[in-house]
ROLOFI-779829 format. One record per residue (C-alpha): x, y, z; residue in three letters. Coordinates in steps of 0.2 Angstrom, whole numbers, padded with zeros to 4 digits, always signed. Each point is the difference from the previous one (the first is absolute). Example, Ala and Ser with C-alpha at 12.3 -4.5 7.8 and 13.67 -1.06 7.14 Angstrom:
REM ROLOFI-779829
rec px: +0062&py: -0022&pz: +0039&res: Ala
rec px: +0006&py: +0017&pz: -0003&res: Ser
This chain:
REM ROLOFI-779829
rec px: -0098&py: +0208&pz: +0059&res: Unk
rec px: +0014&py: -0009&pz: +0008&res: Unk
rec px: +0004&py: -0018&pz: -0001&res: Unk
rec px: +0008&py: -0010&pz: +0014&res: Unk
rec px: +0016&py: -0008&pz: -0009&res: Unk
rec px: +0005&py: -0018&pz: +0006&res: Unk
rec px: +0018&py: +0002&pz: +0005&res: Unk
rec px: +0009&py: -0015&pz: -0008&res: Unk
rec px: +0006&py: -0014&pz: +0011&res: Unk
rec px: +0020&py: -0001&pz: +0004&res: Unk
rec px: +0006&py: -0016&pz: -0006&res: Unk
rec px: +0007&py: -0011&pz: +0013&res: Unk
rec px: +0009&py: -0015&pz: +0001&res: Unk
rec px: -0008&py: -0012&pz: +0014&res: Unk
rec px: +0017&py: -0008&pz: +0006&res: Unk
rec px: -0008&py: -0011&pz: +0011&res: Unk
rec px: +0001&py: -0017&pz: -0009&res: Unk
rec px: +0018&py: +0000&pz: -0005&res: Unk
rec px: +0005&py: +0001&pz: +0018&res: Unk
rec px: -0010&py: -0014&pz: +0004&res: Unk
rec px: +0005&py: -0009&pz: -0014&res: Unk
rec px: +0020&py: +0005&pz: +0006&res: Unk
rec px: -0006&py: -0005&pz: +0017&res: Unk
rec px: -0005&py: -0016&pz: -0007&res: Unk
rec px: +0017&py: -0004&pz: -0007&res: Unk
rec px: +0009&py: +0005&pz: +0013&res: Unk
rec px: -0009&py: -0013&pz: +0011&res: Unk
rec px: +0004&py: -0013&pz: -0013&res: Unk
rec px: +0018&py: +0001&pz: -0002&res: Unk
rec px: +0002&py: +0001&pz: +0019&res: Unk
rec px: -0009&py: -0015&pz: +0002&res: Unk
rec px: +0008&py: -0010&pz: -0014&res: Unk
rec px: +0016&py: +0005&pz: +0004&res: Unk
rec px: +0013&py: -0012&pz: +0008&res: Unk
rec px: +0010&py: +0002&pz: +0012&res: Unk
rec px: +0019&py: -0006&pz: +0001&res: Unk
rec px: +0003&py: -0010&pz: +0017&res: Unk
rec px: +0017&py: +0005&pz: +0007&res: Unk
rec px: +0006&py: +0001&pz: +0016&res: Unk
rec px: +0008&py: +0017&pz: +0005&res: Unk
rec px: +0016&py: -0011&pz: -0001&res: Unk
rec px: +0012&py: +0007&pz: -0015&res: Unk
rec px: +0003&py: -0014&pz: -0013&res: Unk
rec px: +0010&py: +0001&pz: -0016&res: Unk
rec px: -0008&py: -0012&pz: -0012&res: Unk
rec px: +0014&py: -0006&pz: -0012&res: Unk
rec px: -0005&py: +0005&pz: -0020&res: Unk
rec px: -0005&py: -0011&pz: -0011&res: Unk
rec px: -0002&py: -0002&pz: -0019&res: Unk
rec px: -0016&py: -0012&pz: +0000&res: Unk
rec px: -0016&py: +0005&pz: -0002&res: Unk
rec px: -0012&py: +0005&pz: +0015&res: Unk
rec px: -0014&py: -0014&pz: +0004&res: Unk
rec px: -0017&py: +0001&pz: +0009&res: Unk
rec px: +0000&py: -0002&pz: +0017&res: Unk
rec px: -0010&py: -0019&pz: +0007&res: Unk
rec px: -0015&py: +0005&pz: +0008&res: Unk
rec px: +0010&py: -0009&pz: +0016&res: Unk
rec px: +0017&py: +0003&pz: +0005&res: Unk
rec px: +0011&py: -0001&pz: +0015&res: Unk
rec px: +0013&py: +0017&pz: +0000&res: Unk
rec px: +0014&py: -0001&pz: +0010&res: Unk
rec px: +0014&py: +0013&pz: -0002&res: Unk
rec px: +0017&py: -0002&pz: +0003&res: Unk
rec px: +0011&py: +0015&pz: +0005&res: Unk
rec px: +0017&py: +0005&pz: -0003&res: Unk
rec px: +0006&py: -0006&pz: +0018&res: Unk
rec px: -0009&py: -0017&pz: -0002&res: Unk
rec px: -0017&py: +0003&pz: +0009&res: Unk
rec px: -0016&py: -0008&pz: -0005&res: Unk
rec px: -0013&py: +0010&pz: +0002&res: Unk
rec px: -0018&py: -0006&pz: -0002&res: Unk
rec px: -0009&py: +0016&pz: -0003&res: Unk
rec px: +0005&py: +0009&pz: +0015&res: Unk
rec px: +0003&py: -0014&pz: +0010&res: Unk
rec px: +0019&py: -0003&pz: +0000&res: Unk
rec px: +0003&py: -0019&pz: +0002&res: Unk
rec px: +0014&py: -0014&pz: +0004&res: Unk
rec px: +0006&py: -0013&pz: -0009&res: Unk
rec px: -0012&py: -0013&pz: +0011&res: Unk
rec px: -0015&py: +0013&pz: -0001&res: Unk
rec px: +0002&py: +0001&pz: -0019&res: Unk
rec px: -0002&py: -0021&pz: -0001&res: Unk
rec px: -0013&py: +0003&pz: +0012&res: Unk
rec px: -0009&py: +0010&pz: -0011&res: Unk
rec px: +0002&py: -0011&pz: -0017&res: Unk
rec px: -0007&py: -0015&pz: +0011&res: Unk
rec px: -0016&py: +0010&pz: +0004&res: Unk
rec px: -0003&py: +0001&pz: -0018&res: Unk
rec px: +0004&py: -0017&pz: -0006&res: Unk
rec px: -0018&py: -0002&pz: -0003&res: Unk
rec px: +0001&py: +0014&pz: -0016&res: Unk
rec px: +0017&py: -0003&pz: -0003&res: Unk
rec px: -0005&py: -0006&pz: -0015&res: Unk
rec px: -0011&py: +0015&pz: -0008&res: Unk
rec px: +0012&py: +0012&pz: +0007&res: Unk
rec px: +0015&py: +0010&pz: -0006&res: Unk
rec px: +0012&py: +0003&pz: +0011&res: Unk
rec px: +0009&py: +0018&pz: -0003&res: Unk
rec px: +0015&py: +0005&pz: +0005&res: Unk
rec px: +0004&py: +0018&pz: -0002&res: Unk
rec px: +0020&py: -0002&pz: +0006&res: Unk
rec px: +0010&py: +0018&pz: -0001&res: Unk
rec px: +0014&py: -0002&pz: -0012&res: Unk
rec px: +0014&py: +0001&pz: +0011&res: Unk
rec px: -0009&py: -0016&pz: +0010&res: Unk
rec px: +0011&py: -0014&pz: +0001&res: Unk
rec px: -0004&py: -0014&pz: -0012&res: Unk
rec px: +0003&py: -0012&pz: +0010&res: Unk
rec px: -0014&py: +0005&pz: +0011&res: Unk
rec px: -0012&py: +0002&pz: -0015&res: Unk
rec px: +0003&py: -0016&pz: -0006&res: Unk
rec px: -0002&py: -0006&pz: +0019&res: Unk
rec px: -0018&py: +0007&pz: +0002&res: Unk
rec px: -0004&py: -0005&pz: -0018&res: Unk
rec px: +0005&py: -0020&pz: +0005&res: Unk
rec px: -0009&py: -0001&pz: +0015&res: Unk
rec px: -0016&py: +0008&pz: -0009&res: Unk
rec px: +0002&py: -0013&pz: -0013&res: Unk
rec px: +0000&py: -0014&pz: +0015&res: Unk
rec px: -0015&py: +0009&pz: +0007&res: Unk
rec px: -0009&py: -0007&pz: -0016&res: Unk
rec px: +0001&py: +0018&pz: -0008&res: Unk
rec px: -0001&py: -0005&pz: -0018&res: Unk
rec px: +0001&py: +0019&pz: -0007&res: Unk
rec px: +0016&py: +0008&pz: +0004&res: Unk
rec px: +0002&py: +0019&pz: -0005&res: Unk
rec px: +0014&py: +0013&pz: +0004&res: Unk
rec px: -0008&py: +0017&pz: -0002&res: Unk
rec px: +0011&py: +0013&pz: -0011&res: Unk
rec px: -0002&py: +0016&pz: -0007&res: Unk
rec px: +0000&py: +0002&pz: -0020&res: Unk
rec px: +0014&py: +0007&pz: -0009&res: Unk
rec px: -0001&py: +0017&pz: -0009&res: Unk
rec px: -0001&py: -0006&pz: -0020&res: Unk
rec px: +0016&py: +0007&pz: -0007&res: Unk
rec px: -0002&py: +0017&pz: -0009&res: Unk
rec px: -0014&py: +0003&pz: +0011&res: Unk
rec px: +0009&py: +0007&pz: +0016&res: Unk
């Protein structure tokens, strides 16, 4: 008498769940990941000692480049366009930071220029973006 022998099961791992768990955080950290403003204009941020601050929830980003343009965004502005543009905003002036990311090789006369007449707009948070210093020994 012959008996049918159950041939055992191959053990498998079911893969399934872990890429949808992967899938799962890899839409997370795209959606929750921000993304730095900059205009394809090449600024040099002076270096600076202090510590980095949270960004306020409103701010008005002008950069300033190497030659003395404003840009706003994209939008390269003049002198009389860049009051313009601080008198449309007199209204939030007061909640909002003005940043200006200046290149290093700016002239400071200019920054201080831009930095005045966003302080006569009724700008009442001033801020000149920089990038940190490397901590010493940790080059």
């Amino acid at each position: 008498m012959s008996f049918l022998r159950k041939q055992p099961d191959v053990p498998r791992v079911d893969l399934t769940p872990m890429v949808d768990v992967v899938f799962l955080l890899l839409i997370f950290f795209m959606i929750s990941t921000t993304f730095i403003e900059t205009p394809g204009l090449s600024i040099n941020l002076p270096e600076s000692s202090a510590e980095a601050i949270d960004r306020a929830p409103e701010e008005l980003k002008i950069f300033l480049s190497r030659e003395g343009d404003i840009y706003y965004g994209e939008r390269l502005l003049s002198l009389r366009e860049f009051e313009a543009l601080l008198d449309e905003g007199r209204e939030v002036a007061d909640r909002t930071t003005f940043l200006l990311m200046a290149d290093e090789k700016s002239e400071h006369g200019q920054v201080v220029t831009l930095m005045d007449m966003a302080r006569e707009a009724g700008y009442l948070k001033l801020a000149i973006a920089t990038e940190q210093k490397p901590l010493k020994g940790k080059e």
